[in-house]
C-alpha positions as CSV (number, residue, x, y, z in Angstrom):
1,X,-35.9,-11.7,13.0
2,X,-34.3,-9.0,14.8
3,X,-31.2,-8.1,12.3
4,X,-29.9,-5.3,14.3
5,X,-29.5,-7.5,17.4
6,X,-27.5,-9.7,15.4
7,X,-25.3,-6.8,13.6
8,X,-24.5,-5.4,17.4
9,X,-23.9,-8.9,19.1
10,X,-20.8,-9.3,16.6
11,X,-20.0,-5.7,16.8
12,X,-20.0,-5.9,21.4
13,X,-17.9,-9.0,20.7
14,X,-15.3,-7.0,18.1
15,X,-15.4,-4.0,21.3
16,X,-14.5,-6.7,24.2
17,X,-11.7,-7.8,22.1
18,X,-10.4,-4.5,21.4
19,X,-10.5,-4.6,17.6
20,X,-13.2,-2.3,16.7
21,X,-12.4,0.6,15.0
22,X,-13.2,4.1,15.4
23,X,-12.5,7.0,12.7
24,X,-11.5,10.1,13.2
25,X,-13.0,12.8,11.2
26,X,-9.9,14.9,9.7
27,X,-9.6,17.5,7.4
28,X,-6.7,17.7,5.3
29,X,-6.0,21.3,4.5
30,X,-4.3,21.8,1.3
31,X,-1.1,23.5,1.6
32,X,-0.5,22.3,5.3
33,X,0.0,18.4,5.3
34,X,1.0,16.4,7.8
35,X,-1.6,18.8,9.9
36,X,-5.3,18.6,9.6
37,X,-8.3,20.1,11.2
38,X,-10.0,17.5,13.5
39,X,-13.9,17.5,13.9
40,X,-13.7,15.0,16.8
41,X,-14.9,16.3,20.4
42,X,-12.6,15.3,22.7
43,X,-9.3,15.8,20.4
44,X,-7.9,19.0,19.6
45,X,-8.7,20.9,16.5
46,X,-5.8,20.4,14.8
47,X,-3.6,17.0,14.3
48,X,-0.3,16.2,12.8
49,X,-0.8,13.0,11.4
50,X,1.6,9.9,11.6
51,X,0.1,7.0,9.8
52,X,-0.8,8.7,5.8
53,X,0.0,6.4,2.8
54,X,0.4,9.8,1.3
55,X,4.0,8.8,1.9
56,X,5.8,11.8,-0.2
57,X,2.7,14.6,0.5
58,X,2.0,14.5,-3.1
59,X,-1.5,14.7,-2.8
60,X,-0.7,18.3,-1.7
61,X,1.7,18.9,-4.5
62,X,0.9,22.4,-6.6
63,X,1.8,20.2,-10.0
64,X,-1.0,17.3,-9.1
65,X,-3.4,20.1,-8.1
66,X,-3.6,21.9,-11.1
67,X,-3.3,18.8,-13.3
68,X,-6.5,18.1,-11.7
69,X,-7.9,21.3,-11.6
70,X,-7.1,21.6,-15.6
71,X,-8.5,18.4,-16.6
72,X,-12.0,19.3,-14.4
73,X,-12.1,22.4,-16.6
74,X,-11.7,20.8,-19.2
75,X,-13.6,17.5,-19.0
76,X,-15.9,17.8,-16.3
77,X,-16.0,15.4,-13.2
78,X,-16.5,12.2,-13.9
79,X,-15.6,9.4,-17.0
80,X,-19.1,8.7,-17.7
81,X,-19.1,5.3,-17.4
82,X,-17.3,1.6,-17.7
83,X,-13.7,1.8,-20.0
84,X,-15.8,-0.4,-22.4
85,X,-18.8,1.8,-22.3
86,X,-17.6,5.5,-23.1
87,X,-15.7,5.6,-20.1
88,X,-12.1,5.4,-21.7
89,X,-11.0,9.3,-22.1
90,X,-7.4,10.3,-23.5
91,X,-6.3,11.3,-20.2
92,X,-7.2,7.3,-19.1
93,X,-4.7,6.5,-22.2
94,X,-1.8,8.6,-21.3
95,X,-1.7,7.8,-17.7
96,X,-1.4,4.1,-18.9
97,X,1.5,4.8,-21.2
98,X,3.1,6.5,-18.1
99,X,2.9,4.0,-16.0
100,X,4.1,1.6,-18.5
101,X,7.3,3.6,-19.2
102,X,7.5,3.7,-15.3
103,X,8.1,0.1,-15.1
104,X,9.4,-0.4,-18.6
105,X,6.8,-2.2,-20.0
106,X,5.1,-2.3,-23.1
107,X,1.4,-2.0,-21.6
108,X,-0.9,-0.3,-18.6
109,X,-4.2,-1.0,-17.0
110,X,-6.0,0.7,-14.7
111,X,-8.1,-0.3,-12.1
112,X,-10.3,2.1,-9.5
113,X,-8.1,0.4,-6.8
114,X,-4.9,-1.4,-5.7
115,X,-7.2,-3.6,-4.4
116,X,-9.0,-4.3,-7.3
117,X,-6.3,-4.1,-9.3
118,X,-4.9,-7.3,-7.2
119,X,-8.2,-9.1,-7.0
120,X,-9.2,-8.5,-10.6
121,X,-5.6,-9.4,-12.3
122,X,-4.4,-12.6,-10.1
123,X,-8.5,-14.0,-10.2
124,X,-8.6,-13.5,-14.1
125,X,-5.2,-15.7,-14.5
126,X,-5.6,-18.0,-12.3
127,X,-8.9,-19.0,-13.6
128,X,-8.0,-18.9,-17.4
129,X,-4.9,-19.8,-17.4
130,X,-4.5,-23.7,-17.7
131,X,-3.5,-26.0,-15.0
132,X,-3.0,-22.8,-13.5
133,X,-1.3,-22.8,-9.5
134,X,-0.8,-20.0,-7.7
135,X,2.2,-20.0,-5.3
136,X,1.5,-17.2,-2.8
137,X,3.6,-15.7,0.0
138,X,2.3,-16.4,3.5
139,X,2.0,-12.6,4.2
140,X,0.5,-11.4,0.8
141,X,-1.9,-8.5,1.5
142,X,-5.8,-9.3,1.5
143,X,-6.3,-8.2,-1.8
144,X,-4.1,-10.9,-3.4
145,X,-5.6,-13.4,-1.2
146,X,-9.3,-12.8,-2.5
147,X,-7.8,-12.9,-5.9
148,X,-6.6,-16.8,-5.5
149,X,-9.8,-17.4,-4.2
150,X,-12.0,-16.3,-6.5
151,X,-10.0,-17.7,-9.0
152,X,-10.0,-21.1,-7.5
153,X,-6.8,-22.1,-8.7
154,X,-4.8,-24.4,-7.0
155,X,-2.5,-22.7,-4.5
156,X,0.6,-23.1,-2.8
157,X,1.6,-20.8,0.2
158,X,5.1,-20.7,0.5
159,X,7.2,-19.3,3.9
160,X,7.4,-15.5,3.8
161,X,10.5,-14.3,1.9
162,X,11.8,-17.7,1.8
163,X,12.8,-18.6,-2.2
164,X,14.3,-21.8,-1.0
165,X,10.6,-22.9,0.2
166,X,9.4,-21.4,-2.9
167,X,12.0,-23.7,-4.8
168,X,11.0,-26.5,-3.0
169,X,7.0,-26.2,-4.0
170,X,7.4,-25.3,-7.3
171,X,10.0,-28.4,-8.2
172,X,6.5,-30.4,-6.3
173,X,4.2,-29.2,-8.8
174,X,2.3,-31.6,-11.2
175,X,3.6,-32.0,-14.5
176,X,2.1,-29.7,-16.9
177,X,1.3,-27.1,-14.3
178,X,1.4,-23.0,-15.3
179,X,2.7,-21.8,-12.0
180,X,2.4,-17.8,-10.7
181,X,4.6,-16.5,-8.4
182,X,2.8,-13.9,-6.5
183,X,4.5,-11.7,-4.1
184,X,5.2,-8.1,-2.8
185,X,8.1,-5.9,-2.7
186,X,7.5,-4.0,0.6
187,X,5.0,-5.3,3.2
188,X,3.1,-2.5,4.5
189,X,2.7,-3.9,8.1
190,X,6.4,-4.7,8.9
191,X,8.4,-2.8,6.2
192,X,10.1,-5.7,5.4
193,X,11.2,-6.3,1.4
194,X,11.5,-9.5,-0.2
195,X,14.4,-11.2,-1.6
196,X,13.6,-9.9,-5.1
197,X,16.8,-10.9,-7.3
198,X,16.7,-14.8,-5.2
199,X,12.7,-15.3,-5.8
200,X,12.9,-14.2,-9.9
201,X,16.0,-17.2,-10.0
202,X,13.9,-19.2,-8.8
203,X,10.7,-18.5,-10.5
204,X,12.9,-18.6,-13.8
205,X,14.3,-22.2,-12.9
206,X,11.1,-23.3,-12.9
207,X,9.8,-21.5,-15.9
208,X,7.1,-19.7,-13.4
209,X,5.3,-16.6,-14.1
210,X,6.2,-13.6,-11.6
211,X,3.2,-11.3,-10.4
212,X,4.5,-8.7,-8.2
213,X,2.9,-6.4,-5.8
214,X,4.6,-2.7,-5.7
215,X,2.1,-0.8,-4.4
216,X,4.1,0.4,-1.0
217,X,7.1,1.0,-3.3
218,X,6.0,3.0,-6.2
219,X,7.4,6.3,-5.9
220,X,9.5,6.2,-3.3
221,X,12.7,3.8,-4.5
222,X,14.7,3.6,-7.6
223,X,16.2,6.1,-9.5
224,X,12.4,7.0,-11.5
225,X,10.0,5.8,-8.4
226,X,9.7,2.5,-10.0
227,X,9.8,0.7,-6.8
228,X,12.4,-1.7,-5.2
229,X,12.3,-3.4,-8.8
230,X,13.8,-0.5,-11.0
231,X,16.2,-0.4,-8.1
232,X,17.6,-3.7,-7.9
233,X,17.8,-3.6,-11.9
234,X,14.6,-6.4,-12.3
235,X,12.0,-4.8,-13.9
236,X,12.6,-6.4,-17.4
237,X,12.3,-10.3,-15.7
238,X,9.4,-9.4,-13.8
239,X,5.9,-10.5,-15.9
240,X,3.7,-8.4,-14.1
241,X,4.2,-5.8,-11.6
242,X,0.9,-4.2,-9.9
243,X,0.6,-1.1,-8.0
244,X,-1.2,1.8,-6.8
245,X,-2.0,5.4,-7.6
246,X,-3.4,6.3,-4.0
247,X,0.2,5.9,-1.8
248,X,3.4,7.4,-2.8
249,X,1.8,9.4,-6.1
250,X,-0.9,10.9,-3.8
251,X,-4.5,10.4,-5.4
252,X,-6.6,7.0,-6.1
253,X,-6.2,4.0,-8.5
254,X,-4.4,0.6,-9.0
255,X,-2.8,-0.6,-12.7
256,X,-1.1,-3.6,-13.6
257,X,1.9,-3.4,-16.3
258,X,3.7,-6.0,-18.5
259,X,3.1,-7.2,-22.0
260,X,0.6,-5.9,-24.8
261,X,-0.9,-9.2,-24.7
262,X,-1.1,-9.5,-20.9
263,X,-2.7,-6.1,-20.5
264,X,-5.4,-7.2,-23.0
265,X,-6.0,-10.2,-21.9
266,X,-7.2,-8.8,-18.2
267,X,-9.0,-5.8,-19.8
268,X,-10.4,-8.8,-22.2
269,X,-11.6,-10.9,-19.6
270,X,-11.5,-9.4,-16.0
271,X,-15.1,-8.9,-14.4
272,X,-13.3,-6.1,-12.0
273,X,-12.0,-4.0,-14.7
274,X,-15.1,-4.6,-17.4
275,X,-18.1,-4.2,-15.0
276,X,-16.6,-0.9,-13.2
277,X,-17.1,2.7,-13.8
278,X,-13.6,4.4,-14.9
279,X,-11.9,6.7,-12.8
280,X,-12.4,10.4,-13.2
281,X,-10.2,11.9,-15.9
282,X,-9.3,14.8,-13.1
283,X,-7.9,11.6,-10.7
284,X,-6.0,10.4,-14.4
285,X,-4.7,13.7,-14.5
286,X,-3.4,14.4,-10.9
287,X,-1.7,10.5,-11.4
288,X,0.0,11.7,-14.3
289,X,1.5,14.5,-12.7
290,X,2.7,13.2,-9.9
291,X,4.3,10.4,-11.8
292,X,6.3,12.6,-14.0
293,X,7.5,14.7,-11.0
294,X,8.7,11.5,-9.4
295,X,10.2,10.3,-12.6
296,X,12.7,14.0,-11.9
297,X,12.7,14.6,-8.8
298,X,14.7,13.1,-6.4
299,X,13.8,15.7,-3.6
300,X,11.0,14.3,-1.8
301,X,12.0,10.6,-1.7
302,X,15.8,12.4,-0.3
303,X,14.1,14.1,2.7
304,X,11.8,11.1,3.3
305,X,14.5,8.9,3.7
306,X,16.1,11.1,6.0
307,X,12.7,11.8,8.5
308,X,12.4,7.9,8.5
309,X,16.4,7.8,9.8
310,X,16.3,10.0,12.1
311,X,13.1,9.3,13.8
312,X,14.5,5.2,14.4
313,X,17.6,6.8,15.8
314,X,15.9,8.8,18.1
315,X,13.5,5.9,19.2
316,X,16.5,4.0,19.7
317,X,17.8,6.9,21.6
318,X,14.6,7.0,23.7
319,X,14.3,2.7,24.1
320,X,11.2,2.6,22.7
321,X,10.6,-0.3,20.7
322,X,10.1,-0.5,16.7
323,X,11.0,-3.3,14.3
324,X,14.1,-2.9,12.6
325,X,13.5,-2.7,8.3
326,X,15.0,-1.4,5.7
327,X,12.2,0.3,4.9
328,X,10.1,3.7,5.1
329,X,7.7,2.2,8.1
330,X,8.2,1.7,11.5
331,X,5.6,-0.4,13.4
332,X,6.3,0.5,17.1
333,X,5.1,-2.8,18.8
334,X,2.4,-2.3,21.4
335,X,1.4,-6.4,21.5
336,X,-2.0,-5.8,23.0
337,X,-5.4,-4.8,21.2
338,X,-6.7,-2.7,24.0
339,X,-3.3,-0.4,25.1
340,X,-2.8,-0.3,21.6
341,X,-6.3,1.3,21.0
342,X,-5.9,3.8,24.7
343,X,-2.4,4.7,23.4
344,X,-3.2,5.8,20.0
345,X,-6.5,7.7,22.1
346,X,-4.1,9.7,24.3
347,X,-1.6,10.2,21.5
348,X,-4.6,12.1,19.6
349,X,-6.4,13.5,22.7
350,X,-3.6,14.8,24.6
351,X,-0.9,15.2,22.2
352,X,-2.3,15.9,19.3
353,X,-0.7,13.0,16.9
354,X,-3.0,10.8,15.3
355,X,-1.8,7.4,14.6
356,X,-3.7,4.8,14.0
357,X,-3.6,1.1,16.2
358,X,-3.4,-2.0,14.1
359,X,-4.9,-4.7,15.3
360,X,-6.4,-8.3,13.9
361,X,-7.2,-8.9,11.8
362,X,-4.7,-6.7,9.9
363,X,-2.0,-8.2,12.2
364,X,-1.7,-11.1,14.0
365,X,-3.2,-11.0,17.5
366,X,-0.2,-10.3,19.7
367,X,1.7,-8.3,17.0
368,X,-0.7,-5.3,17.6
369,X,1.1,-2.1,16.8
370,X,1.2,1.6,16.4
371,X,2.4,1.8,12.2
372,X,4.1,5.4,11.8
373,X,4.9,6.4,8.7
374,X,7.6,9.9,8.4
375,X,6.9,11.9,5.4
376,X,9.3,14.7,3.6
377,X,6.5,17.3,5.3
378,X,7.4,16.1,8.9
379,X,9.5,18.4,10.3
380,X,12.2,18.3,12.9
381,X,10.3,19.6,15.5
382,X,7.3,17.0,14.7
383,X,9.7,14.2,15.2
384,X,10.6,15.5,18.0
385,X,7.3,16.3,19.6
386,X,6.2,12.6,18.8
387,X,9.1,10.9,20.5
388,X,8.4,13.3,23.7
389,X,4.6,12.0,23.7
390,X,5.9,8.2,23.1
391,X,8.6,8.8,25.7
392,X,6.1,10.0,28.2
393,X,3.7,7.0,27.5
394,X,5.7,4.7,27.8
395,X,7.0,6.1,31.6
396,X,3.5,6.6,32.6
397,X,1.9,3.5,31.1
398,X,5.2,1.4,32.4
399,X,5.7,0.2,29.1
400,X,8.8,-1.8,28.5
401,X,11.8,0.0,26.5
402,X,13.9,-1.5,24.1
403,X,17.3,-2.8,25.1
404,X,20.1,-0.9,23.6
């Protein structure tokens, strides 16, 4: 059997779609973000990028640097091993009491990965928990999705942001059901946020546990960085909220928060958290600093918020085409695999902006877009240079231009 032959005959038909994807090697130098050194031949040597999860340029941040720097001194590189097997350190403990005063919870746990964190926590309660049902939003990120699976729960998928379709499905559930609401705050691909105060009423009607996803709102809204929760005042009636240590707070990680006894019963019985080595106490560290920072500063979410204004009003200024959010990202809709994937190429090659495409199966085919993301770092001039290169593409490519 000729494995390879198979491997490259699903690979050629990824190409002829235009989905595969190609990397580009960066190097982020410390001290310089959004610009990087680029490795790639036919790209320049240095790139501003547009498309980091690094939303606030923490990950460059002199605090988180020598928090991490510190706490390698001090306790070498790695955790040595699973939490359960002299992996758990004291700087794993305090980070976890961070992020439970974060959210105002009475419990942390951390996972190597928002990813795991999602697919660890909603598989571990909707397999133990009786009669368990998992009502899912229909554009929950992958990670929550493999989460109901593996459990195999029974699962509902209700209309995106739609609590009266969520009403509807829970008042249809089986007596003696335990119901879990799972949804997100801000979805990454098009920035929208969800109804929150209108889903927990209805989750609470129905007695119906809430499991939100923060992870593209840590850090960057309410008053402490606690996401779109702390700022609409729902923290308290939430019974789990998830997030992540590698977006807005600059390093790696995932953690859920909410109740003692919810906390230990996922570090009790979830394979993804028991069977994994613990993250490095240096990445602990770093989390923690940037945390406490955010918890003061309202700098770098301020400056943010005014990049991401006035890049949409100078796209609107220039017709090109992004979908209107109240968000930090602005997905500048391209529709097409392949002239997303040539744009994005001539953005990097001849302008020196690196953006990535995203195509299926991250987005629907036909929603294929180019997903910018303006940091506090951006500059004026960056914005400016970026709209110039979109402004020329669009003329030369004959893209159509938004109608004012």
């Amino acid at each position: 059997m000729d494995y390879d032959a198979l491997f490259t005959e699903q690979l050629d038909a990824l190409r002829d779609d235009g989905n595969y994807r190609v990397f580009a090697e960066l190097e982020r130098r410390c001290g310089d973000f959004p610009r990087a050194a680029c490795h790639d031949d036919a790209s320049p040597d240095e790139v501003t990028v547009w498309c980091s999860n690094d939303y606030l340029g923490m990950g460059q941040h002199p605090a988180v640097r020598e928090a991490m720097k510190h706490a390698i001194d001090t306790c070498g590189a790695g955790a040595g091993g699973t939490r359960n097997i002299s992996g758990t350190t004291h700087e794993h403990c305090l980070l976890e009491a961070e992020l439970a005063d974060l959210h105002g919870k009475d419990a942390a746990l951390l996972f190597t990965s928002g990813y795991v964190s999602n697919w660890a926590a909603l598989s571990t309660l909707g397999s133990r928990l009786p009669n368990a049902v998992i009502l899912s939003d229909a554009l929950n990120h992958a990670s929550m999705i493999e989460g109901i699976r593996h459990s195999r729960a029974d699962k509902r998928i209700w209309n995106h942001n739609d609590p009266e379709d969520l009403d509807r499905k829970l008042a249809a559930l089986p007596e003696g059901s335990t119901p879990i609401v799972a949804f997100e705050s801000v979805y990454s691909m098009d920035g929208d946020i969800c109804p929150m105060q209108e889903i927990v009423e209805v989750a609470e009607k129905h007695g119906a546990m809430t499991y939100l996803d923060e992870v593209h709102a840590v850090g960057l809204y309410g008053p402490r960085g606690g996401g779109i929760s702390e700022r609409e005042g729902l923290a308290d009636r939430i019974t789990l909220i998830e997030g992540t240590l590698g977006k807005a707070f600059g390093v790696m990680g995932g953690y859920v928060t909410g109740s003692a006894a919810l906390c230990d019963f996922i570090r009790s019985f979830a394979s993804g958290f028991i069977f994994t080595t613990a993250l490095p106490p240096a990445v602990a560290a770093g989390a923690r600093a940037s945390i406490q920072h955010l918890k003061a500063s309202q700098m770098e979410r301020a400056r943010q918020q005014r990049q991401v204004a006035q890049l949409r009003a100078k796209l609107d200024a220039a017709g090109i085409p992004h979908m209107d959010n109240p968000s930090h990202i602005i997905p500048v809709m391209i529709k097409d695999p392949v002239k997303c994937r040539m744009l994005a190429d001539i953005l990097m090659q001849d302008f020196g902006i690196y953006v990535q495409p995203i195509n299926y199966p991250t987005v629907p085919k036909g929603t294929e877009r180019l997903r910018f993301t303006p940091g506090p770092l951006h500059t004026d001039a960056d914005i400016d240079h970026l709209v110039a290169a979109l402004n020329s593409l669009w003329s030369q490519c004959a893209l159509s231009r938004a109608v004012a």
